[in-house]
C-alpha positions in Angstrom: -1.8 -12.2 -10.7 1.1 -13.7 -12.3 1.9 -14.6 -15.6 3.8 -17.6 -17.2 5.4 -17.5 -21.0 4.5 -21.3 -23.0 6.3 -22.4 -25.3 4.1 -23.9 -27.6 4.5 -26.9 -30.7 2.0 -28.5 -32.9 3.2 -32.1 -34.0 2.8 -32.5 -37.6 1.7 -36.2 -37.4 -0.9 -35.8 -34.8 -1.7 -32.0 -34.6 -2.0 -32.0 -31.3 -0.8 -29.0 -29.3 1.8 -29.6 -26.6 3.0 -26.8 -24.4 5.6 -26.1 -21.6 6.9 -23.1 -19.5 10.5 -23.5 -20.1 12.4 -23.8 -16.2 8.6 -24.6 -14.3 9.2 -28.2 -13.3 6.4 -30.1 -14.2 4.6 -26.7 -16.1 3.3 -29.0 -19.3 0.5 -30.2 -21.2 -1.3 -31.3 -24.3 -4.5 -30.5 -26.4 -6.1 -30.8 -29.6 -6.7 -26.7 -29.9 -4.8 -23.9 -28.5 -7.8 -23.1 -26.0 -7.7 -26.1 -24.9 -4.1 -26.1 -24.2 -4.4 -22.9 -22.1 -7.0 -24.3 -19.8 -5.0 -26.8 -19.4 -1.8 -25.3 -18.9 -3.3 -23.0 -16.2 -5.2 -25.9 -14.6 -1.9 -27.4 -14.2 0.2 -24.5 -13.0 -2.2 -23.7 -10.2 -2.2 -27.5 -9.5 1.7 -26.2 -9.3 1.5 -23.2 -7.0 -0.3 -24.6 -4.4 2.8 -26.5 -3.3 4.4 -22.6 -3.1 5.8 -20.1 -5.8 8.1 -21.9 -8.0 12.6 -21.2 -8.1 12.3 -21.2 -12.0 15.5 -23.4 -13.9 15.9 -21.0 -16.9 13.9 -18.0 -18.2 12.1 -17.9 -21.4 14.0 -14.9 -23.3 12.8 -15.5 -27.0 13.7 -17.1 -30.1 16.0 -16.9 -33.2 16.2 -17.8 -36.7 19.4 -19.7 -37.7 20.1 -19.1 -41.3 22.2 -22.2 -42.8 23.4 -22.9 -46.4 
C-alpha cells in the first residue's frame, strides 16, 4: 500500500474542495466535502496506477508562512 500527500484548497466563492498531489500528473479532483474529495482523489489515482507506478515531477515537502509588512 502506498500513500499519496493532497494538497488541498477550499474556494471561498464556491466552497468546493479541490485537491491535487503535487508532481502526479493528472492526480486531481474536486468535491463539495473533504470525504468526498478523498474518494475521489483515490478513485482517480488508482484510475492512475493502472497505467504503472508513476516518475513523480516534484515532491510535496511542506509549507511556510511568509511574514510581510
Amino acid at each position: 500500500m502506498k500513500a499519496y500527500t493532497a494538497v488541498i484548497e477550499q474556494c471561498a466563492d464556491t466552497g468546493i474542495y479541490v485537491g491535487y498531489v503535487p508532481g502526479f500528473p493528472g492526480a486531481h479532483s474536486q468535491a463539495g466535502s473533504l470525504d468526498e474529495l478523498n474518494a475521489n482523489l483515490k478513485e482517480v489515482i488508482e484510475m492512475l496506477l493502472e497505467e504503472g507506478e508513476p516518475k513523480l515531477e516534484a515532491q510535496f515537502i511542506g509549507t511556510q508562512t511568509v511574514t510581510v509588512p
